[in-house]
Structure formats: C-alpha cells, structure tokens
C-alpha positions in Angstrom: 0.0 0.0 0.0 3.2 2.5 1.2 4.6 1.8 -2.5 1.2 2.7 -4.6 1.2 5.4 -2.0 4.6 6.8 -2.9 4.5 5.9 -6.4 7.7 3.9 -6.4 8.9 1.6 -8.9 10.4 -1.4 -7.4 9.2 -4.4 -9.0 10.6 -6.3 -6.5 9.7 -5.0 -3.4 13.7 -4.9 -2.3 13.5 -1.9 0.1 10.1 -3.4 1.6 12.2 -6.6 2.2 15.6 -5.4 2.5 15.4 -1.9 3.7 12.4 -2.0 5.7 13.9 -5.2 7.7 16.7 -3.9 8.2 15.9 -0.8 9.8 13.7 -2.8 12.1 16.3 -5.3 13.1 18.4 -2.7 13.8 16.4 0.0 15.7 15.4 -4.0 17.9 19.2 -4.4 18.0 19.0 -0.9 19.9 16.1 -1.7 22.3 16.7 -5.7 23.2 20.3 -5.6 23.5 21.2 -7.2 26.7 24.5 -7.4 29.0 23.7 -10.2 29.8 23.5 -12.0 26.5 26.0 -10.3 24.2 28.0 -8.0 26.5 27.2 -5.2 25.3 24.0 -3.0 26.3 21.8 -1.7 23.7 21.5 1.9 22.1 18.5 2.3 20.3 19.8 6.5 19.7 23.2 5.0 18.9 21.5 2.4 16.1 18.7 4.9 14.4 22.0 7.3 14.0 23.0 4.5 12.0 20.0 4.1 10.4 20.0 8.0 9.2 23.6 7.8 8.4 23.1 4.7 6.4 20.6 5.6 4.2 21.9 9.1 3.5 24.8 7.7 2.4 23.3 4.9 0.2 20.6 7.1 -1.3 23.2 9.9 -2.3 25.1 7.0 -3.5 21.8 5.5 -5.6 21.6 8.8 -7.0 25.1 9.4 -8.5 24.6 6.2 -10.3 21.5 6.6 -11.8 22.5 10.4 -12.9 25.6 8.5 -14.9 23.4 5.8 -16.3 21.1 8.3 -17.1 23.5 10.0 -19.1 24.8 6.9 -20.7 22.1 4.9 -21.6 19.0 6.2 -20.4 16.9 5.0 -17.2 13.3 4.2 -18.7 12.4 2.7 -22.1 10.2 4.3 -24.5 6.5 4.2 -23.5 5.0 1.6 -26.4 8.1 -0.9 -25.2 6.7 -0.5 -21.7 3.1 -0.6 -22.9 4.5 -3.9 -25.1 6.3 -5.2 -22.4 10.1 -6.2 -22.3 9.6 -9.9 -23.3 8.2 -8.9 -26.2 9.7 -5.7 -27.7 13.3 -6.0 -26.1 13.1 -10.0 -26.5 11.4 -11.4 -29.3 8.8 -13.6 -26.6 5.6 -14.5 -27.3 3.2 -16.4 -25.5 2.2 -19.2 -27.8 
C-alpha cells in the first residue's frame, strides 16, 4: 500500500524486504540488547543514527549512479516498449 502510495517503482519490493527489515532489526538491535546475553547494552539513539547515516549515504550513492546511467544509456524505455512489455519488444517472446 506505502509503494502505490509513494509511487515507487520497485518491482521487486527490495527496500520493503531489504530496507524496511533492516531498519527494524536494527532499531530492535537498539532496544533488546542485553549485557547479559552479548556483552554489550543496547542503544537504540546510537543504532537509528546509524540508520540515518546509512541511508543518506546509500541514497546519495543511488543517485550518482542513476544520474551516470542516465547520461549513458538512459533509465526508462520508451513508452509503447513499456506498454508492449520487455519480453516482447526487447526479446522477441511471445506467449504461444
């Protein structure tokens, strides 16, 4: 719902799995933590620091990369091959 909600285009759902997983497990990291256990006591200020610094780094990152590729080959196809689909206009594939 977040993604139609956003408008983003990951076909995948990576950052739903990935990115929104790991910012959980690691803000939990922060809160559960126990001396006991690992040693060390949890931060859960110290860990969504981490969590900022993380994904400003990695997003300004994303960005310089898809500004080259932009450049260089272009980030979207045309809007009849999306229309088409991939399989069929990039491909050759047909359902028989």
């Amino acid at each position: 719902m977040l993604k139609r909600l956003l408008r983003c285009d990951d076909a995948l759902d990576a950052f739903g799995i990935h990115g929104v997983g790991g910012i959980i497990g690691a803000l939990l990291t922060g809160w559960l933590a126990s001396p006991a256990i690992g040693g060390v006591r949890g931060d859960t200020l110290a860990q969504l620091a981490g969590i900022g610094a993380t994904l400003v780094y990695s997003g300004g990152m994303t960005l310089v990369v898809l500004m080259v590729i932009d450049r260089l080959v272009g980030l979207r196809v045309g809007v009849r091959t999306e229309t088409d689909g991939l399989d069929l206009s990039e491909h050759g594939e047909a359902i028989a």
